[in-house]
DOKOL-602588 format. One record per residue (C-alpha): residue in three letters; chain; x, y, z. Coordinates in Angstrom, 3 decimals. Last residue first. Layout:
<rs>
+------+-------+----------+----------+----------+
| rest | kette |        x |        y |        z |
+------+-------+----------+----------+----------+
|  ALA |     A |        X |        Y |        Z |
...
+------+-------+----------+----------+----------+
</rs>
This chain:
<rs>
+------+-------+----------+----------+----------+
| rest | kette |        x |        y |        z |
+------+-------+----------+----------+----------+
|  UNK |     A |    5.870 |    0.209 |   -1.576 |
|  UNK |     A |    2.424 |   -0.773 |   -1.569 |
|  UNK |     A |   -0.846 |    1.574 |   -1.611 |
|  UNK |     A |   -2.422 |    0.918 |    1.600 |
|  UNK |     A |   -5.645 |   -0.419 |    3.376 |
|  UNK |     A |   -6.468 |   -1.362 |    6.703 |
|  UNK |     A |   -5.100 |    1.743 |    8.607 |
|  UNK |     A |   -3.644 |    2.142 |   12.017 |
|  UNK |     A |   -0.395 |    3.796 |   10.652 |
|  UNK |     A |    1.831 |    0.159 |   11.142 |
|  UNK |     A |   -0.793 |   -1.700 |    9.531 |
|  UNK |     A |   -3.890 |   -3.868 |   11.023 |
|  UNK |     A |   -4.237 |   -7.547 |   12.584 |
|  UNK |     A |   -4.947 |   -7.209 |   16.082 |
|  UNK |     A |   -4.246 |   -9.739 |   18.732 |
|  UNK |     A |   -4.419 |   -8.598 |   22.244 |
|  UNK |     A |   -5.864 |  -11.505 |   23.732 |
|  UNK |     A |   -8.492 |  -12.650 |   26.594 |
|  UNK |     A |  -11.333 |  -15.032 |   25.049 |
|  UNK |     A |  -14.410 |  -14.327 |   23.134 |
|  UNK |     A |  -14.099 |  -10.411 |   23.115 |
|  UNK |     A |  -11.486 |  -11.231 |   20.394 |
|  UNK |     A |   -9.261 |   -8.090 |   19.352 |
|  UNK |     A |  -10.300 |   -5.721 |   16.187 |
|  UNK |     A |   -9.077 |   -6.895 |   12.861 |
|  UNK |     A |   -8.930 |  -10.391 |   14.335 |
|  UNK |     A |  -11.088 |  -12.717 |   11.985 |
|  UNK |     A |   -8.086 |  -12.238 |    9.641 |
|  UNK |     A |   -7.944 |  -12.062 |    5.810 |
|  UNK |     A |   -4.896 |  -10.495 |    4.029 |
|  UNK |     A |   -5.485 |   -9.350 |   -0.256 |
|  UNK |     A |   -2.458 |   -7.791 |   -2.123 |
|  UNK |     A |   -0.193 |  -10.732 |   -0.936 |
|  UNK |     A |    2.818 |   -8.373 |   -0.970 |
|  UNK |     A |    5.233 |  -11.569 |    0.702 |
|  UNK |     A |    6.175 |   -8.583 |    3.214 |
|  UNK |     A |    2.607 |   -8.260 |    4.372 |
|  UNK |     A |    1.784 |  -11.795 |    4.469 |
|  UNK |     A |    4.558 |  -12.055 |    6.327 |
|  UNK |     A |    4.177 |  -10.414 |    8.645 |
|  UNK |     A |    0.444 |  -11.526 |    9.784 |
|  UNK |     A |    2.267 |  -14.702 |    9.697 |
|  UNK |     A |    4.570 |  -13.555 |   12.262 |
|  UNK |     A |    1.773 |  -11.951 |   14.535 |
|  UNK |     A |    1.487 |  -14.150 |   17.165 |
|  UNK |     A |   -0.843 |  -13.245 |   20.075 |
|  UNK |     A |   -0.744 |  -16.642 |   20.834 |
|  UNK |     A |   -4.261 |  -16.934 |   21.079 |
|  UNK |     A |   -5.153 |  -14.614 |   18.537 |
|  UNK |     A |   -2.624 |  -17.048 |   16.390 |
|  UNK |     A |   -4.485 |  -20.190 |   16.847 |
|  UNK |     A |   -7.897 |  -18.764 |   16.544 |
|  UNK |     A |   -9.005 |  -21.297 |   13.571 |
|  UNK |     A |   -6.569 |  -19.437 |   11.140 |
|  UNK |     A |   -4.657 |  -16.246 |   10.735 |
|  UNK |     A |   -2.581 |  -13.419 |    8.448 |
|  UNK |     A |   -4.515 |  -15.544 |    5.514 |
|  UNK |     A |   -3.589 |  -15.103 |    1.736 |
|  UNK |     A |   -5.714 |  -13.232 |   -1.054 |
|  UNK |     A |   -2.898 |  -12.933 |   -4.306 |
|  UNK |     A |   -3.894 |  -10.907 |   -7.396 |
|  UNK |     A |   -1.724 |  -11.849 |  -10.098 |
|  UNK |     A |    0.668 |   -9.658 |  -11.954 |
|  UNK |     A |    4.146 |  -11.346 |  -12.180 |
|  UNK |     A |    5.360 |   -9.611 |   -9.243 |
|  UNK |     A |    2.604 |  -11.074 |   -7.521 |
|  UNK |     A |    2.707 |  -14.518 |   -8.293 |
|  UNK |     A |    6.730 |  -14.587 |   -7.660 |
|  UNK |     A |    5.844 |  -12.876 |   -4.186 |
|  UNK |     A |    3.382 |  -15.375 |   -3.301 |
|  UNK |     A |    5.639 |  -18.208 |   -4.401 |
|  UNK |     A |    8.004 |  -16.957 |   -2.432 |
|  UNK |     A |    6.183 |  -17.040 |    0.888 |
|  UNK |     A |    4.067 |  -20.200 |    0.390 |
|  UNK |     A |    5.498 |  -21.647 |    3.660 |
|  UNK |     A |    5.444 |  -18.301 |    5.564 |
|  UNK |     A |    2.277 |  -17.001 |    3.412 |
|  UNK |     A |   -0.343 |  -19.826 |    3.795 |
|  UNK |     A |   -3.321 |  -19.143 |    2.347 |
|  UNK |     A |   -2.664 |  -18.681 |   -1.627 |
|  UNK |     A |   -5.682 |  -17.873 |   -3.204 |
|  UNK |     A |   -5.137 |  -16.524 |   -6.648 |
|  UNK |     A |   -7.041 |  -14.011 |   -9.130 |
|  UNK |     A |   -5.546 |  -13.892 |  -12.570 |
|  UNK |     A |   -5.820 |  -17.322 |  -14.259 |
|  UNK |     A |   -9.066 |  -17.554 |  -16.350 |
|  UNK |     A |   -6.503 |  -18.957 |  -19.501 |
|  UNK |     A |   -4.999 |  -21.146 |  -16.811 |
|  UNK |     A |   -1.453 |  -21.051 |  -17.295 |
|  UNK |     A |   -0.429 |  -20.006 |  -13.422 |
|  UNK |     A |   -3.421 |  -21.613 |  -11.545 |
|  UNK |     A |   -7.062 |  -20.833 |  -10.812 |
|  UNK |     A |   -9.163 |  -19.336 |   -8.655 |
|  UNK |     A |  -12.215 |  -17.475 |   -9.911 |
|  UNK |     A |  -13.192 |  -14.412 |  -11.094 |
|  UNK |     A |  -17.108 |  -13.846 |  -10.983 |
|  UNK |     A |  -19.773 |  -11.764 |  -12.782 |
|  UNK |     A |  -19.286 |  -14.047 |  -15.476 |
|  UNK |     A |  -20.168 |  -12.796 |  -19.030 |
|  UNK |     A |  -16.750 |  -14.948 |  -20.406 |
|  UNK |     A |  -15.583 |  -16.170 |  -17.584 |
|  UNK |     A |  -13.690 |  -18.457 |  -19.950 |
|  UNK |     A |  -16.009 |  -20.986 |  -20.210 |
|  UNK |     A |  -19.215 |  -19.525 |  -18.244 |
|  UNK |     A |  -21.780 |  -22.424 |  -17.336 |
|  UNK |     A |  -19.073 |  -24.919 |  -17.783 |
|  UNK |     A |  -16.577 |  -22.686 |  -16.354 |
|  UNK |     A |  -18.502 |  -23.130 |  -12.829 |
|  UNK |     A |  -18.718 |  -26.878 |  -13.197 |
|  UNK |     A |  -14.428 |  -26.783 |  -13.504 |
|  UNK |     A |  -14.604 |  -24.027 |  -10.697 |
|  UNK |     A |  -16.036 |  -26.568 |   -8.595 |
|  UNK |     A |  -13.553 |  -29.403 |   -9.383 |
|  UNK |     A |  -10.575 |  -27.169 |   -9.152 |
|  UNK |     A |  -11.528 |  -26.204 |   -5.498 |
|  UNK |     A |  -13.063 |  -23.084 |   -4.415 |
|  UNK |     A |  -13.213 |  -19.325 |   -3.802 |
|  UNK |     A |  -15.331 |  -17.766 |   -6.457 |
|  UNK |     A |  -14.310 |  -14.079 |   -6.525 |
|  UNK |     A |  -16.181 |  -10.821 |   -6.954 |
|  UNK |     A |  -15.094 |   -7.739 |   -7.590 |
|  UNK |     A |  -16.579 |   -4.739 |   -6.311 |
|  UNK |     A |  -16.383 |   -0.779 |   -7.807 |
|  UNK |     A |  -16.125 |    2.742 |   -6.218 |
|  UNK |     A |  -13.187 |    3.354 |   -7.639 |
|  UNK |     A |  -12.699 |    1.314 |  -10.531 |
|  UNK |     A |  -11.085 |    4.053 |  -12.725 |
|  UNK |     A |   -8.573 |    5.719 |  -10.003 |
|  UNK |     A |   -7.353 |    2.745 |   -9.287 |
|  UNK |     A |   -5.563 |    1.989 |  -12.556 |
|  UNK |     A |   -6.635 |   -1.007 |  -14.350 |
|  UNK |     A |   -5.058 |   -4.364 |  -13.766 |
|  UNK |     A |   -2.094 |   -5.851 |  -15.958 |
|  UNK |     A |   -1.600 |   -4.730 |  -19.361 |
|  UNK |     A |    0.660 |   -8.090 |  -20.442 |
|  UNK |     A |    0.535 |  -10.738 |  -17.328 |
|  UNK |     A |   -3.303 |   -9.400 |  -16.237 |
|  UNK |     A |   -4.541 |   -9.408 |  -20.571 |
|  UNK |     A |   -2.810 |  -12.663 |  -21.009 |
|  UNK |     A |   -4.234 |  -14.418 |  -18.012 |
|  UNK |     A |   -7.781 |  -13.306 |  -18.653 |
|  UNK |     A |   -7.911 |  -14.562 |  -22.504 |
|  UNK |     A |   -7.566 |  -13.459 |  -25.791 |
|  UNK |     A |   -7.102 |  -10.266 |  -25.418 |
|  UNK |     A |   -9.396 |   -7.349 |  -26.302 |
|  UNK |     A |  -10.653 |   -6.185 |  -22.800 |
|  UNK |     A |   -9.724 |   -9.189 |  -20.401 |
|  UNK |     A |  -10.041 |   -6.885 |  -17.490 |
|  UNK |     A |  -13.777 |   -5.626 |  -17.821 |
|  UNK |     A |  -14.204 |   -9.405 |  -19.519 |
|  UNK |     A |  -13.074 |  -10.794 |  -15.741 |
|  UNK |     A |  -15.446 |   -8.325 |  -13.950 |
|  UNK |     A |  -15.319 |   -5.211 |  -11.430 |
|  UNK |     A |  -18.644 |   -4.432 |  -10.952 |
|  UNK |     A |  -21.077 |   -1.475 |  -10.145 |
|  UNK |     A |  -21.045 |   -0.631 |  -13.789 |
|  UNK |     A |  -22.868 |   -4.590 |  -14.716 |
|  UNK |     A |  -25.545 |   -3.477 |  -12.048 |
|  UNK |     A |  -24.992 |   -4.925 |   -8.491 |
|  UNK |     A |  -27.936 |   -6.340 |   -6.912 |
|  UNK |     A |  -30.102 |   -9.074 |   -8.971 |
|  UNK |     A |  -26.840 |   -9.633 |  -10.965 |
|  UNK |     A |  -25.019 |  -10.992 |   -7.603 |
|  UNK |     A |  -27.986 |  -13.468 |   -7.358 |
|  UNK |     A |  -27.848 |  -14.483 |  -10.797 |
|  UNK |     A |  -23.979 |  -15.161 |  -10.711 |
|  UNK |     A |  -24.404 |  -17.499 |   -7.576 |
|  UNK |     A |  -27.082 |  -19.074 |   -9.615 |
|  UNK |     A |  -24.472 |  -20.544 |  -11.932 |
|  UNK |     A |  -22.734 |  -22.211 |   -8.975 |
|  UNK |     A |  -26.310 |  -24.180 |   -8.318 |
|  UNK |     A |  -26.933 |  -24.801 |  -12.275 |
|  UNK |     A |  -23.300 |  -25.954 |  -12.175 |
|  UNK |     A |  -23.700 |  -28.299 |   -9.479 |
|  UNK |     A |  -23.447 |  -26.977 |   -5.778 |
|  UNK |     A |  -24.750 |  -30.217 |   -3.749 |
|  UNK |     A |  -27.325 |  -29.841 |   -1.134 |
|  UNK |     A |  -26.190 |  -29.733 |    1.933 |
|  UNK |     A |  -26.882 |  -32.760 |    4.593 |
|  UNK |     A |  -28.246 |  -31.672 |    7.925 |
|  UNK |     A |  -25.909 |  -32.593 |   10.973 |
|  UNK |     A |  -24.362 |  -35.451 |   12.535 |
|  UNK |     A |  -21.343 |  -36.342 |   10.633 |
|  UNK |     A |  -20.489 |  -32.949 |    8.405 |
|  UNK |     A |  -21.271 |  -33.327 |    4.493 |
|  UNK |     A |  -19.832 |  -30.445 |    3.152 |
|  UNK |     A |  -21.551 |  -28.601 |    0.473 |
|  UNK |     A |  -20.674 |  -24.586 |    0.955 |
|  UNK |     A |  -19.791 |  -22.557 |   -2.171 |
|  UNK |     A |  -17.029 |  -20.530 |   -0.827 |
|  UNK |     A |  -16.984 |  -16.825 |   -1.899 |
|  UNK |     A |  -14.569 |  -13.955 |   -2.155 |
|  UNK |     A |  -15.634 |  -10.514 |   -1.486 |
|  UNK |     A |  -12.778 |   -7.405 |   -2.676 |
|  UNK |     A |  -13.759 |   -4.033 |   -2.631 |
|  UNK |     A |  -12.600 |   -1.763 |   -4.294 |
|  UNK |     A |  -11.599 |    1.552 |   -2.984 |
|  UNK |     A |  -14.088 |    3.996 |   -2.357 |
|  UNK |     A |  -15.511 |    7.238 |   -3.605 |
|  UNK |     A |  -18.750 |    6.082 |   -4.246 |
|  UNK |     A |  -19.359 |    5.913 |   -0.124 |
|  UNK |     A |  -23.237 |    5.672 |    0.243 |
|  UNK |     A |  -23.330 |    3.794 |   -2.932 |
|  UNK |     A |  -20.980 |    1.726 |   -1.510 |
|  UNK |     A |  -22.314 |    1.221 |    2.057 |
|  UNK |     A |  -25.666 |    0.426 |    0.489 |
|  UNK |     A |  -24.264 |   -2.320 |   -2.279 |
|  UNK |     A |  -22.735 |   -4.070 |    0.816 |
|  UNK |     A |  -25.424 |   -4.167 |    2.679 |
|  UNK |     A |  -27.578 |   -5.394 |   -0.301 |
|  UNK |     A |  -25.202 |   -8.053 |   -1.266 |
|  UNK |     A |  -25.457 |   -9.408 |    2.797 |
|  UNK |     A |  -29.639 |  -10.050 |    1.967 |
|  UNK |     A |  -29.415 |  -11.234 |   -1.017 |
|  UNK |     A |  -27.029 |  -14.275 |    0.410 |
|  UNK |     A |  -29.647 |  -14.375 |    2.852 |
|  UNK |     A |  -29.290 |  -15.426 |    6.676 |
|  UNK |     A |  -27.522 |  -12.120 |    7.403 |
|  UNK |     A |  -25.966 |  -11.016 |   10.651 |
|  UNK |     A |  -24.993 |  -14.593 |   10.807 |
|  UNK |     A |  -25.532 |  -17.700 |   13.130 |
|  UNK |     A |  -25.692 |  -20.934 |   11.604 |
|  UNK |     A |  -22.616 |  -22.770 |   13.163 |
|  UNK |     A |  -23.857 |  -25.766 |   14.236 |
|  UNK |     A |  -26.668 |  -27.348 |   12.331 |
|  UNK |     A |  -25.178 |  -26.116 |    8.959 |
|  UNK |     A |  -21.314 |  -24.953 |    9.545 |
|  UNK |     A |  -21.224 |  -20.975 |    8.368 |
|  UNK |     A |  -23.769 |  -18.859 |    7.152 |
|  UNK |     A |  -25.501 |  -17.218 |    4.307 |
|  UNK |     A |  -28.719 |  -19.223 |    1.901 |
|  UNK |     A |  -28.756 |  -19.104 |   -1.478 |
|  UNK |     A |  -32.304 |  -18.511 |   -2.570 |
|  UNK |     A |  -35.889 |  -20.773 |   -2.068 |
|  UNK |     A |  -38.136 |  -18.938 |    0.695 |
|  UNK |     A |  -38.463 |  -20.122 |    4.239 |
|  UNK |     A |  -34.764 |  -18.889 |    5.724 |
|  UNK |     A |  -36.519 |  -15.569 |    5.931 |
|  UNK |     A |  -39.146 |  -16.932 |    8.620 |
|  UNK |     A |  -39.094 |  -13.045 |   10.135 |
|  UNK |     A |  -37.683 |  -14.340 |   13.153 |
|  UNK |     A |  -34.925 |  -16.280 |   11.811 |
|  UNK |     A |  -33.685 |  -17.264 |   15.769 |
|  UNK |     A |  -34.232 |  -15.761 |   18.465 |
|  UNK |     A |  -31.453 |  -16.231 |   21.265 |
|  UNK |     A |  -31.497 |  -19.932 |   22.799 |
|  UNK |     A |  -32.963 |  -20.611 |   25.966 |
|  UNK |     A |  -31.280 |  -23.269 |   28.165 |
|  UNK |     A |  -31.393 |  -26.394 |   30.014 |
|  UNK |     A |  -29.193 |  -28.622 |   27.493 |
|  UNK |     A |  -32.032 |  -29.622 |   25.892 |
|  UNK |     A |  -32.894 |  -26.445 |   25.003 |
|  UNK |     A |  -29.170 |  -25.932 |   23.600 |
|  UNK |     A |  -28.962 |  -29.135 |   21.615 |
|  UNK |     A |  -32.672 |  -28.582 |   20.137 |
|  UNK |     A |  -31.261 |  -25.145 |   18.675 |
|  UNK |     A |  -28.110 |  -26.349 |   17.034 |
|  UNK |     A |  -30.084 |  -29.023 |   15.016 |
|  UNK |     A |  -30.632 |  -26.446 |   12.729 |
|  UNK |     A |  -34.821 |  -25.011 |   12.172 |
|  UNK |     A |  -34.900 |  -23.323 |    9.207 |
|  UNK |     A |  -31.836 |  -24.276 |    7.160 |
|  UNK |     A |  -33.703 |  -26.242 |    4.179 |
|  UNK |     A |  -37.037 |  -23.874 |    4.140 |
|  UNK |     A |  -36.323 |  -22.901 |    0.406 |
|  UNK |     A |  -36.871 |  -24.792 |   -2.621 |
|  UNK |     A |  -33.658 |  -24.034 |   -4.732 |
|  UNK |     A |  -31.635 |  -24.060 |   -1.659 |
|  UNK |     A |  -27.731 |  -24.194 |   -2.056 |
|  UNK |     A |  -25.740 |  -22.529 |    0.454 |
|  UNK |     A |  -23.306 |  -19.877 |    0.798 |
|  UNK |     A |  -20.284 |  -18.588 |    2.555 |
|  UNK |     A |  -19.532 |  -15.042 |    1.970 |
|  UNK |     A |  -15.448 |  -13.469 |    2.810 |
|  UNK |     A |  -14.951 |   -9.835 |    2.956 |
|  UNK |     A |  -12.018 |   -7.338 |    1.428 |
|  UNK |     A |  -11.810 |   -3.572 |    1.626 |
|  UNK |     A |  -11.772 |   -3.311 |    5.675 |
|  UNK |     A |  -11.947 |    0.475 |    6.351 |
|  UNK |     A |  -13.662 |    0.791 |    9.806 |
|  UNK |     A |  -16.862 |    1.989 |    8.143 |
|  UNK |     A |  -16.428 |   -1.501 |    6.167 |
|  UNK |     A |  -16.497 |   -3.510 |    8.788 |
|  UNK |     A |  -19.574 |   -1.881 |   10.418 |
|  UNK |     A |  -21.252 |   -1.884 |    7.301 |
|  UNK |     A |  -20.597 |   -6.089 |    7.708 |
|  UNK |     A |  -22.095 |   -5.890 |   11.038 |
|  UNK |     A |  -19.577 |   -6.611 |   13.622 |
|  UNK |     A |  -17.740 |  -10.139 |   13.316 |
|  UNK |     A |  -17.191 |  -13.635 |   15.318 |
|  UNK |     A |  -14.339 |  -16.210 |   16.656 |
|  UNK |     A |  -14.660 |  -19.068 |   18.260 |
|  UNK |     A |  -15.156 |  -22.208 |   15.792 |
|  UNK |     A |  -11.681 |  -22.776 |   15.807 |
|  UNK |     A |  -11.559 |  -24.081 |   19.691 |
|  UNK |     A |  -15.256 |  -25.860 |   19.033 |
|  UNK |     A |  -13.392 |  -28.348 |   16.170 |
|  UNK |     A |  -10.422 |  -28.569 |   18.581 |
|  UNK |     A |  -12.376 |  -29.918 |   20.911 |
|  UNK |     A |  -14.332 |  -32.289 |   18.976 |
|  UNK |     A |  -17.290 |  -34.324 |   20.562 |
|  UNK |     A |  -17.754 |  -32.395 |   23.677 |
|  UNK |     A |  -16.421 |  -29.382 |   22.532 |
|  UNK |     A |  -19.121 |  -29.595 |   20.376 |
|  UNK |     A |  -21.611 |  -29.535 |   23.365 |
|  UNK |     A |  -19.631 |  -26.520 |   24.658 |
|  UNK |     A |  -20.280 |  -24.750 |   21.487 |
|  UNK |     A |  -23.704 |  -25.444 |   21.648 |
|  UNK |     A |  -23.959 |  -24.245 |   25.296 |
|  UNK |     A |  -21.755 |  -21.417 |   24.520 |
|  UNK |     A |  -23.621 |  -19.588 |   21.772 |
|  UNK |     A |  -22.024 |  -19.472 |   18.677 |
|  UNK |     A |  -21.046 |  -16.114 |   17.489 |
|  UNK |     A |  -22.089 |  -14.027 |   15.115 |
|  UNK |     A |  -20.277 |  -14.346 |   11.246 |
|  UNK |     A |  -20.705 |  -12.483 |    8.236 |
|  UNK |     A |  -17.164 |  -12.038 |    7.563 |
|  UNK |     A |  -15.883 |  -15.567 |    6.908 |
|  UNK |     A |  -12.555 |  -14.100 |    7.412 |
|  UNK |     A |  -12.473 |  -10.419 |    7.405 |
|  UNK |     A |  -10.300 |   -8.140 |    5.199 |
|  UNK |     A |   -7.039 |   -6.006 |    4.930 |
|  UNK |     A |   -6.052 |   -4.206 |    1.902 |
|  UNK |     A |   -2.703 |   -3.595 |   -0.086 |
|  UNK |     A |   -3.137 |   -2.133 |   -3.579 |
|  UNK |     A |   -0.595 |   -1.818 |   -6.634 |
|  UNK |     A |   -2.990 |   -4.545 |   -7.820 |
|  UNK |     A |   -5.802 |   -1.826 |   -8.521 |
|  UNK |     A |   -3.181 |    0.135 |  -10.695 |
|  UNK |     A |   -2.039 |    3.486 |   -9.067 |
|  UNK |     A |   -0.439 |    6.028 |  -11.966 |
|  UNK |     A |   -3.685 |    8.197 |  -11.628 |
|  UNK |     A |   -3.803 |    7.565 |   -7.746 |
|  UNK |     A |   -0.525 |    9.081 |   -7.243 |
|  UNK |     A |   -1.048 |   11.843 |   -9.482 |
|  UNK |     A |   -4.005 |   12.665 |   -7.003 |
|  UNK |     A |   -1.940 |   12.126 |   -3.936 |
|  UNK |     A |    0.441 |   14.258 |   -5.163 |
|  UNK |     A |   -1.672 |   17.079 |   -6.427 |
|  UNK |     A |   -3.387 |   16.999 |   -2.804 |
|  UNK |     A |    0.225 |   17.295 |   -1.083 |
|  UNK |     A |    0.708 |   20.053 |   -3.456 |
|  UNK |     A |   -2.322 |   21.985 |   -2.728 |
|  UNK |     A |   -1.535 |   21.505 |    1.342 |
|  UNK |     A |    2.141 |   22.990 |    0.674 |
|  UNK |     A |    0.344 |   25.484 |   -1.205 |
|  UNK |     A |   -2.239 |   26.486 |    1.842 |
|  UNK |     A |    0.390 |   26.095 |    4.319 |
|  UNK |     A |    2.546 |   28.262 |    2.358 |
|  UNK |     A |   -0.012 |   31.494 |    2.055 |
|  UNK |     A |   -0.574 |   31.045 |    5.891 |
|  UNK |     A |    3.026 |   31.010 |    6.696 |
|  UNK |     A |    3.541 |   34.292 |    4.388 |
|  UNK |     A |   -0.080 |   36.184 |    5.841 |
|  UNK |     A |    1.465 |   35.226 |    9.238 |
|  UNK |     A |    5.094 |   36.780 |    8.490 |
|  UNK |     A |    2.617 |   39.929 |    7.560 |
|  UNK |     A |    0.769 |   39.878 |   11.175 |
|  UNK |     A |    4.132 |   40.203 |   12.147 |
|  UNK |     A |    4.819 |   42.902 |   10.265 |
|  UNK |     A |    8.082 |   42.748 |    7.084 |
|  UNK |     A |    9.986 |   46.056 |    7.427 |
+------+-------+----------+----------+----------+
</rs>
């Protein structure tokens, strides 16, 4: 006659396989996984702090709208990726000699408003030549790191610290603008794009990245090897971080002069269906661009869309383009909302149904 303490031994014994299999499972799950089977959520111009009100409220001054999408900030990029967010977004500019961003207009325009404004570069970092990390020059210039170096070396600590990890994903926008009223940027020329790659080098080590001639391998060209073998399996670039340029055709033409092909780039970049670099895509609006994102993707592209933009949706608390960037199976979706604004009262969140920010897709 079977004991109860021997029904326990039996319910024991099956918890322990049932737990083995579910292991096996996810382990022959991640051996079949290919890194565009993945679904990820990431920040928006993720290096981000706030603008303090008196500036914003003199922009709101001359462009309300302008101030309105300007509200909207980020934790500590560790803090980001603690959470689980696998993609983040780097703005950067040009400054062979250094000192160019030191003192932004920003700061007058709040003392001469009547008020103090928060320290500012207090270890004189902006001083030396090197790419230089924030947002709107004059304005928006606030950002847990002022150095492009600086950001790369966060990142590179949470990943060693965490080898285990999915990719991650960091695009970057090469920032020139000219802006009425503030500081002019220095143009990104190829030397200028080309010392994007140098900076990223300085970091990461050649194993530490995902990069296009890691997925070109012995094809002709990156668009052959992503439409015909696709991306490698998950399980072999855990761990790993790839790198995109985010910019216009003209850009990424300079950028290709210094590396035609991407051939020894540490950088992907985006380009269109023929393209022989084609294989990363930004696509940011996913109701309008729905089907095209799903054609891209089902094709074997890497698609980064946007669940949001300039606050509108936070302040809606709309989530129907959130939706649909899910359903389009954009692999990449940016928000600045992947916790709710403390800037203004709204429930927005952007994250999936189980609380996550990254999944394997259906």
């Amino acid at each position: 006659m079977q004991t109860f303490k021997d029904r326990l031994t039996v319910v024991s014994n099956l918890l322990v396989l049932l737990s083995c299999a579910s292991c096996i499972s996810s382990d022959d799950e991640m051996t079949v996984t290919k890194l565009s089977d993945l679904q990820v959520i990431g920040s928006h111009n993720s290096y981000k702090q706030a603008v303090e009100q008196p500036l914003l409220d003199f922009v709101a001054g001359i462009d309300p709208q302008g101030a309105v999408s300007l509200e909207y900030e980020h934790i500590p990029l560790k803090d980001q990726l603690d959470l689980g967010l696998r993609n983040l977004e780097l703005d950067v500019f040009y400054d062979p000699e250094g000192g160019r961003y030191s003192n932004p207009r920003g700061l007058e325009i709040i003392l001469e408003s009547g008020n103090t404004p928060l320290p500012y570069d207090e270890d004189n970092e902006l001083a030396p030549p090197g790419l230089k990390l924030f947002h709107v020059q004059d304005v928006d210039f606030r950002s847990h790191h002022l150095l492009f170096t600086n950001g790369l070396m966060e990142i590179k600590s949470w990943s060693d610290q965490n080898p285990d990890h999915v990719p991650i994903f960091v695009l970057i926008n090469a920032q020139d603008e000219e802006i009425e009223g503030t500081l002019s940027p220095l143009p990104f020329t190829a030397e200028a794009l080309a010392s994007i790659d140098t900076e990223i080098r300085s970091v990461f080590t050649s194993e530490q990245l995902i990069t296009p001639d890691l997925i070109r391998g012995n094809f002709e060209s990156l668009e052959e090897a992503v439409l015909t073998d696709g991306w490698p399996l998950l399980e072999e670039v855990k761990g790993k971080i790839l790198f995109v340029l985010d910019e216009n055709n003209a850009k990424t033409a300079l950028y290709l002069e210094k590396f035609p092909g991407l051939v020894n780039s540490s950088l992907f970049v985006n380009r269109p269906e023929g393209a022989s670099e084609a294989a990363f895509m930004v696509v940011n609006d996913p109701i309008r661009d729905f089907d095209k994102i799903q054609r891209l993707v089902n094709k074997g592209y890497i698609v980064r869309t946007l669940a949001d933009s300039e606050t509108r949706e936070a302040r809606a608390n709309d989530l129907t383009r959130f939706e649909s960037a899910q359903a389009s199976g954009a692999q990449i979706i940016s928000t600045d909302y992947y916790i709710p604004s403390k800037l203004f009262e709204s429930d927005y969140k952007v994250v999936f149904d189980d609380g996550s920010y990254e999944r394997i897709k259906d």
